[in-house]
C-alpha positions in Angstrom: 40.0 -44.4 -51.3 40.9 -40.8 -50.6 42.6 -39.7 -47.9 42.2 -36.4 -46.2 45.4 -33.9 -46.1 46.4 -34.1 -42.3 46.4 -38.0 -42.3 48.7 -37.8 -45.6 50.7 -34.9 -44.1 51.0 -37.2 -41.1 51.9 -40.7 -43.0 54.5 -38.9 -45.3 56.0 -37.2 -42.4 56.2 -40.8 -40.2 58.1 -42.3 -43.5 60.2 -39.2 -43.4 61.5 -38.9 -39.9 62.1 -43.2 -39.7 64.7 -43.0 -41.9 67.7 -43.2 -40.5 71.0 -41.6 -41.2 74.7 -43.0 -40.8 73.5 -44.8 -38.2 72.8 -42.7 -36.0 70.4 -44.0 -33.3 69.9 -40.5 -31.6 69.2 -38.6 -34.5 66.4 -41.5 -35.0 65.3 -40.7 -31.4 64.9 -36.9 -32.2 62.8 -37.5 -35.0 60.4 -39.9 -32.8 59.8 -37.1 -30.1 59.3 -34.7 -33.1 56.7 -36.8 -34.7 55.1 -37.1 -31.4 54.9 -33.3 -31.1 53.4 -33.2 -34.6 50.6 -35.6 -34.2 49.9 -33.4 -30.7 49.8 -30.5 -33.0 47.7 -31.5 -36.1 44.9 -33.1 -32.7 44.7 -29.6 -31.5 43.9 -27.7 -34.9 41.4 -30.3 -35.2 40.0 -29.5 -31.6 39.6 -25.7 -32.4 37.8 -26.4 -35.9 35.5 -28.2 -34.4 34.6 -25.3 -31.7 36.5 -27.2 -28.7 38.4 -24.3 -27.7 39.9 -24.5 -23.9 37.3 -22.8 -21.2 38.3 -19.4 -20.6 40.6 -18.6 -17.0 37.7 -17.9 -14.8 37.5 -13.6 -13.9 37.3 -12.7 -10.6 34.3 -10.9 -9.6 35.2 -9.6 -6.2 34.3 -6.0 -5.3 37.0 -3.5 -6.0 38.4 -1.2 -3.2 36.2 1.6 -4.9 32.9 -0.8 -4.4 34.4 -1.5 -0.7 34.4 1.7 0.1 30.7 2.8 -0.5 29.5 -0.3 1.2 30.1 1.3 4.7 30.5 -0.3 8.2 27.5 0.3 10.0 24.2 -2.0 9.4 21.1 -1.0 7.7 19.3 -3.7 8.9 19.1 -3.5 12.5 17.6 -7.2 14.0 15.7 -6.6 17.7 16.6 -10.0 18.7 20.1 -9.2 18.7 19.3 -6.5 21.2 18.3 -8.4 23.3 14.2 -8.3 22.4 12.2 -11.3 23.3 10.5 -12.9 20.3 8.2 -15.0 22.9 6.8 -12.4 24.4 7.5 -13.6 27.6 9.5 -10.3 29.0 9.1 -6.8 28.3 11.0 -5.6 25.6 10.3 -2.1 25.5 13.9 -1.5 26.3 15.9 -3.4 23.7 13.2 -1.6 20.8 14.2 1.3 22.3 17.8 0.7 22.3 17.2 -0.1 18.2 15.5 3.1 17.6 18.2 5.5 19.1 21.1 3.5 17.1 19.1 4.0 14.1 19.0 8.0 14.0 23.0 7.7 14.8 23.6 6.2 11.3 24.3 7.1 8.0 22.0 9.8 6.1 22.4 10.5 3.1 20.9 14.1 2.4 17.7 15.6 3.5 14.4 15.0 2.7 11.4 17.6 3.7 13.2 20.7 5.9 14.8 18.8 8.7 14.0 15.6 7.8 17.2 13.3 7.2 17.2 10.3 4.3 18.3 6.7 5.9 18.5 5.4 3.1 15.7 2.8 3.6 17.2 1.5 7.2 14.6 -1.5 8.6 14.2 -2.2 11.6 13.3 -6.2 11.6 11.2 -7.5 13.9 12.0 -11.5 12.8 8.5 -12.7 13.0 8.5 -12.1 17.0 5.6 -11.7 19.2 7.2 -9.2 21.7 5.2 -7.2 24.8 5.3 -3.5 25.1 5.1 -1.7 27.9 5.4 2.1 27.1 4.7 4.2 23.5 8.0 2.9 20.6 9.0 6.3 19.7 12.2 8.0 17.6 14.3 9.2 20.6 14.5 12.6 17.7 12.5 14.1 14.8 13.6 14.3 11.5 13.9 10.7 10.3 13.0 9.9 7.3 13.2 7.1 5.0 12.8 3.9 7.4 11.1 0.6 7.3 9.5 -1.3 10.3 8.9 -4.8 9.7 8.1 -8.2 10.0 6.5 -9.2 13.2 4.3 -8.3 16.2 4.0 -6.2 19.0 1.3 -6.8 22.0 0.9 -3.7 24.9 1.5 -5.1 28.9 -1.1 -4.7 31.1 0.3 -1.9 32.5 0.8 0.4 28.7 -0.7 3.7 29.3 -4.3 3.9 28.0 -4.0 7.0 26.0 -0.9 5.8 24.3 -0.2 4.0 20.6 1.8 1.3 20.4 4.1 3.0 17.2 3.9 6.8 18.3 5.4 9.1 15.3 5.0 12.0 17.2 7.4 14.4 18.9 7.6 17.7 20.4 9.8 19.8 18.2 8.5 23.0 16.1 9.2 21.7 12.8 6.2 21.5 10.2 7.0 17.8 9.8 8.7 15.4 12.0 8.6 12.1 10.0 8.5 11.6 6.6 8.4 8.0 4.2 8.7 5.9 7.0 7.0 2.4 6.0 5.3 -0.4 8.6 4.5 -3.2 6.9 3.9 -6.7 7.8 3.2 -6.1 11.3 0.2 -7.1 14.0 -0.5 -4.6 16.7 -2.4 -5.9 19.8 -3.2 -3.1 21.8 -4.4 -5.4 24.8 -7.4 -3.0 25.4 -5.0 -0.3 26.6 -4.6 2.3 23.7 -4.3 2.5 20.3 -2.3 1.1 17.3 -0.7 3.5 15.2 -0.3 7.4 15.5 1.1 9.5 13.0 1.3 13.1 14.0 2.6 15.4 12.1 4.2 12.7 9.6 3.6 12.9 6.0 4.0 10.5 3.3 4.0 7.5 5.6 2.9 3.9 3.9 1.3 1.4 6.0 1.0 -2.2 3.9 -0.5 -5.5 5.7 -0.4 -4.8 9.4 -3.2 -5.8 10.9 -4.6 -3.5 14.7 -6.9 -5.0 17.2 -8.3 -4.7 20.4 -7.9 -1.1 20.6 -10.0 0.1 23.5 -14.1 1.1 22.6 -13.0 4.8 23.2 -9.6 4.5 21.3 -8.6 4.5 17.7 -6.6 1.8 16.2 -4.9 4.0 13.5 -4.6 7.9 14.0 -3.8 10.3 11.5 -2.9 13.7 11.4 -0.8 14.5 8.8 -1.1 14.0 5.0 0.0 12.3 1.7 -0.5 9.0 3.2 -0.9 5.3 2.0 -2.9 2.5 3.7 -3.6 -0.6 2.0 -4.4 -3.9 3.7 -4.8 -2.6 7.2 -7.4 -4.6 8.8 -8.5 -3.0 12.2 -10.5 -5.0 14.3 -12.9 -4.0 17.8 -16.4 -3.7 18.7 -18.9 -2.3 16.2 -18.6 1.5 15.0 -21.9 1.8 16.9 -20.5 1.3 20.2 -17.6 3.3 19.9 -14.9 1.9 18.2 -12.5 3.9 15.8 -10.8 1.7 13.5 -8.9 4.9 11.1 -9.5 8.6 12.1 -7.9 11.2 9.8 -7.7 14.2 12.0 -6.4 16.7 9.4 -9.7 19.2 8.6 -9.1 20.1 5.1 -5.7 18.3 4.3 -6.7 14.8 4.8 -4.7 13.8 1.0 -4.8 9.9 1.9 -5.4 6.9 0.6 -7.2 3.7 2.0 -7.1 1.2 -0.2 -7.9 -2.8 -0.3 -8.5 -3.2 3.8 -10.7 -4.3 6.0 -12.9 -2.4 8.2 -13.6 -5.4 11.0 -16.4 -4.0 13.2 -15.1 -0.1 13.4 -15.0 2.5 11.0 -13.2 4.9 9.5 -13.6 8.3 10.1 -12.9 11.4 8.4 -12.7 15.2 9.3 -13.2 17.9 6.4 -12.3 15.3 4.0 -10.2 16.9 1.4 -8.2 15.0 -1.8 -9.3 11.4 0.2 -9.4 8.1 -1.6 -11.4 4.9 0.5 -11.6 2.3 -2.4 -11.8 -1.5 -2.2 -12.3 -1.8 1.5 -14.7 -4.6 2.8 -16.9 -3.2 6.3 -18.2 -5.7 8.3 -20.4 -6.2 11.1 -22.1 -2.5 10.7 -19.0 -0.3 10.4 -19.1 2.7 7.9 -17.5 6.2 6.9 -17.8 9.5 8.6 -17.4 12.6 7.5 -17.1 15.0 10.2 -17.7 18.5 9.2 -15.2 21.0 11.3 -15.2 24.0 8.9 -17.9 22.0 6.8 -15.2 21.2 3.9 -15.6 18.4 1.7 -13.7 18.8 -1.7 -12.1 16.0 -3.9 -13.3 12.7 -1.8 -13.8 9.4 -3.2 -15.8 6.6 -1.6 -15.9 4.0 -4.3 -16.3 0.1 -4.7 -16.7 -0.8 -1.3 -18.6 -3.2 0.6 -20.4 -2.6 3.4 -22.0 -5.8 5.8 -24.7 -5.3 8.4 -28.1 -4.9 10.1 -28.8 -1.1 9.8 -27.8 2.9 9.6 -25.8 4.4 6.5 -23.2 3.5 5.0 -21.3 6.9 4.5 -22.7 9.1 7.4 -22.0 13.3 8.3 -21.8 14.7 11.7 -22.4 18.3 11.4 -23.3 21.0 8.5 -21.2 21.0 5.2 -21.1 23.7 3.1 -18.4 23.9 0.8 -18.6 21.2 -1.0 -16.9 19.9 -4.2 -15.7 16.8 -6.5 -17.0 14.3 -4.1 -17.9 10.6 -5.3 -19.8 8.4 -3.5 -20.9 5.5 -5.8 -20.3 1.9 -6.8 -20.5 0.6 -3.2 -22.2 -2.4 -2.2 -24.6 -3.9 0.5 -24.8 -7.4 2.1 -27.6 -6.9 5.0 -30.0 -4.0 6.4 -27.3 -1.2 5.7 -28.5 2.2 3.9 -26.5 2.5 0.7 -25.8 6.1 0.7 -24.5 7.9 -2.7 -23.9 11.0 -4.1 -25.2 9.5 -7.6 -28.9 8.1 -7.7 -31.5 6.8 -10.1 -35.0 6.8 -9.8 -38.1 6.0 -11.2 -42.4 6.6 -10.7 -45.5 5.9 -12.5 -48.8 7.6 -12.6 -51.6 9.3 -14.5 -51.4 13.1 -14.3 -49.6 15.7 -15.2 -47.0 15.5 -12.3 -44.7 12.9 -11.2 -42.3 13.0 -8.0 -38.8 11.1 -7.3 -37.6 11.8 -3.9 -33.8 11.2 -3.5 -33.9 11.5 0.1 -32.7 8.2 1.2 -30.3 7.6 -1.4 -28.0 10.9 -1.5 -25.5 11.6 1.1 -25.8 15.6 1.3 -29.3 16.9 2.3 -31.0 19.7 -0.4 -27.8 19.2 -2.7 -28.4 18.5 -6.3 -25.9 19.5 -8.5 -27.8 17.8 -12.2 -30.4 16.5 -13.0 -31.9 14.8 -16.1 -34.7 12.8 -17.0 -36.8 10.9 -19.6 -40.9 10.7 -19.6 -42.4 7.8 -21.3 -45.9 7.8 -22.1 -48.2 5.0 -22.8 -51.3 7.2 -23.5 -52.5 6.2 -27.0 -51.9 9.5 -29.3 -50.8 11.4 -26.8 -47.6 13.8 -26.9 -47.4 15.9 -24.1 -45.4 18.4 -23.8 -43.6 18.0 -20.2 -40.5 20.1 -18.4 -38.3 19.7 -14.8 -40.1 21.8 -12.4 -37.9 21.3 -9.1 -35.1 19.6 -7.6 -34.9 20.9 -4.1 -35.0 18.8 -1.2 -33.3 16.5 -3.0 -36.8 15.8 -4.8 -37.3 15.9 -8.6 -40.7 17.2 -9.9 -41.9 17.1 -13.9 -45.0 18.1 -14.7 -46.6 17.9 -18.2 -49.3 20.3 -19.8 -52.0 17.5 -20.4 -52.7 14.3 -18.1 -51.2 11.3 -19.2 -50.4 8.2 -17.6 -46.9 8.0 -17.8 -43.0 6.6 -16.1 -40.5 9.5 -15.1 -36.4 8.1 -15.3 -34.7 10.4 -13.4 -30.5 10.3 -12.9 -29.1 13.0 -10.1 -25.7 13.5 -8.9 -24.5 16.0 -6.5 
């Protein structure tokens, strides 16, 4: 039988230090304590071939002074509870949002933003899922903020909140270009009692609002008013009596600087609606109960406007609708909508088709195209089902919105005809 080297080491080594000398019962003692530290030795080797090496001292992963240092003592997060808000809704809390707002514009910035516009850094006001009443317009006590989030909860106007007011007012009275840049309200409901409006962004650019939904604006009100550009809506679901009655669920009140976006919302009953739309995006919105988009002509601009995949619910009346004369027009798309009901679907891409036996046949566009007498191009096919016959045929006319082809013989024949403006 073989015998591996550290038990022979080990055995030979036992032999060795038993053995005792003169006597001596010490020295015999010594050798014990020595064998013991042997066999202690020869265990650990074998420990740490077999990859049983003792856990590392654990590091400490505290912040340094440096990291202390940038962390800063004042909050970013500022809670409206702890101010004394009521999350029942059962006292006015005007004050204590008020209070929230001014304490924000006295914290840290960190550089500027547009021309007098200060970075907070992303500072949020939280609203901690609270239902709290409002009795007068939540407005920065200052311009110049930028960079802030408003979140998480909802906010429901007294019976006594001014009628021409908006629950969240970015507005303010100083003679800068912009006031309010990147501020975000997400997350929030806005009850406007049947008082005012929602939301009111006046001279504020670049502002996001994400999942808020506004309702019961009153039938002469808007829910969301907009009059600056670069924004971003998506899931905002506005909710009031039908467009036709008055209701205003978005109004972009920027003639010829509109650059927003409306994206994935909700049109519930009011509209949206849209002066000299310019560099405007209104995809993947569902309108319901009649609602649709207007384009309101104020120096008859409409340049760079897309009005795509949408889909529109009710009885009667267009889809996309003008007010007033538009003349300069450009890069518009209206298409790829949808109908569920009596609506109008209203385009600026159409396709048509007629039938007959002569040597002229007429597609009218009329119904189908947004802008009156506007047709940009034009093409067509003529299929003939006249035995031997091959006419010759050519596009005679598309104004009015009306193409004409005529051919040089009769035939009895189908016209395809595909327009955009």
């Amino acid at each position: 039988m073989r015998m591996n080297r550290d038990a022979l080491f080990l055995l030979i080594a036992s032999f060795t230090f038993l053995l005792p000398i003169n006597g001596d019962n010490s020295y015999h003692l010594q050798q014990m304590k020595a064998m013991r530290e042997l066999r202690s030795s020869i265990s650990s080797r074998r420990q740490l071939a077999a990859g049983d090496a003792p856990a590392p001292s654990p590091v400490s992963i505290s912040p340094s002074p440096q990291q202390m240092a940038q962390v800063g003592d004042s909050p970013r997060v500022y809670d409206v509870t702890s101010y004394g808000a009521d999350p029942t809704g059962g006292r006015d809390s005007t004050d204590a949002f008020s209070t929230v707002l001014s304490d924000l514009v006295k914290g840290p910035t960190s550089g500027t933003m547009l021309k007098d516009i200060k970075n907070f850094g992303g500072a949020q006001i939280h609203l901690a899922g609270g239902n709290y009443l409002i009795s007068k317009p939540l407005r920065f006590p200052s311009a110049g903020v930028g960079n802030v989030v408003i979140v998480g909860g909802s906010l429901r106007a007294s019976d006594d909140f001014p009628t021409d007011g908006y629950l969240i007012d970015l507005s303010s009275k100083s003679s800068s270009d912009y006031d309010y840049e990147y501020i975000t309200l997400r997350d929030l409901m806005l009850d406007s009692n049947f008082r005012g409006g929602g939301i009111f962004l006046n001279d504020a650019v670049r502002i996001t609002i994400d999942n808020c939904y506004v309702t019961h604006f009153t039938t002469d009100g808007v829910g969301v008013m907009i009059t600056g550009q670069a924004n971003i809506l998506t899931g905002v679901h506005c909710y009031n009596k039908a467009s036709g009655f008055g209701g205003t669920g978005i109004y972009i009140k920027l003639p010829g600087l509109s650059q927003t976006r409306i994206v994935n919302s909700y049109m519930d009953f009011t509209g949206i609606t849209v002066e000299d739309p310019v560099q405007l995006t209104i995809s993947d919105t569902f309108f319901l109960g009649g609602a649709y988009v207007v384009f309101k002509s104020v120096k008859g601009v409409a340049k760079g406007v897309s009005v795509v995949n949408n889909m529109f619910s009710g009885s009667g009346g267009d889809t996309v609708r003008l007010e007033g004369e538009f003349n300069e027009i450009g890069g518009v798309l209206v298409d790829g909508n949808s109908v569920n009901g009596g609506m109008n679907l209203k385009a600026t891409v159409a396709r048509g088709s007629t039938s007959a036996n002569g040597t002229s046949w007429t597609v009218d566009f009329n119904s189908e195209l947004l802008f009156p007498n506007r047709i940009s191009h034009a093409q067509y096919s003529l299929v003939s089902s006249t035995a031997g016959a091959f006419p010759r045929h050519a596009l005679r006319n598309i104004t009015g919105n009306v193409v004409v082809v005529e051919s040089d013989v009769p035939v009895t024949a189908s016209v395809f005809a595909a327009v955009s403006q």
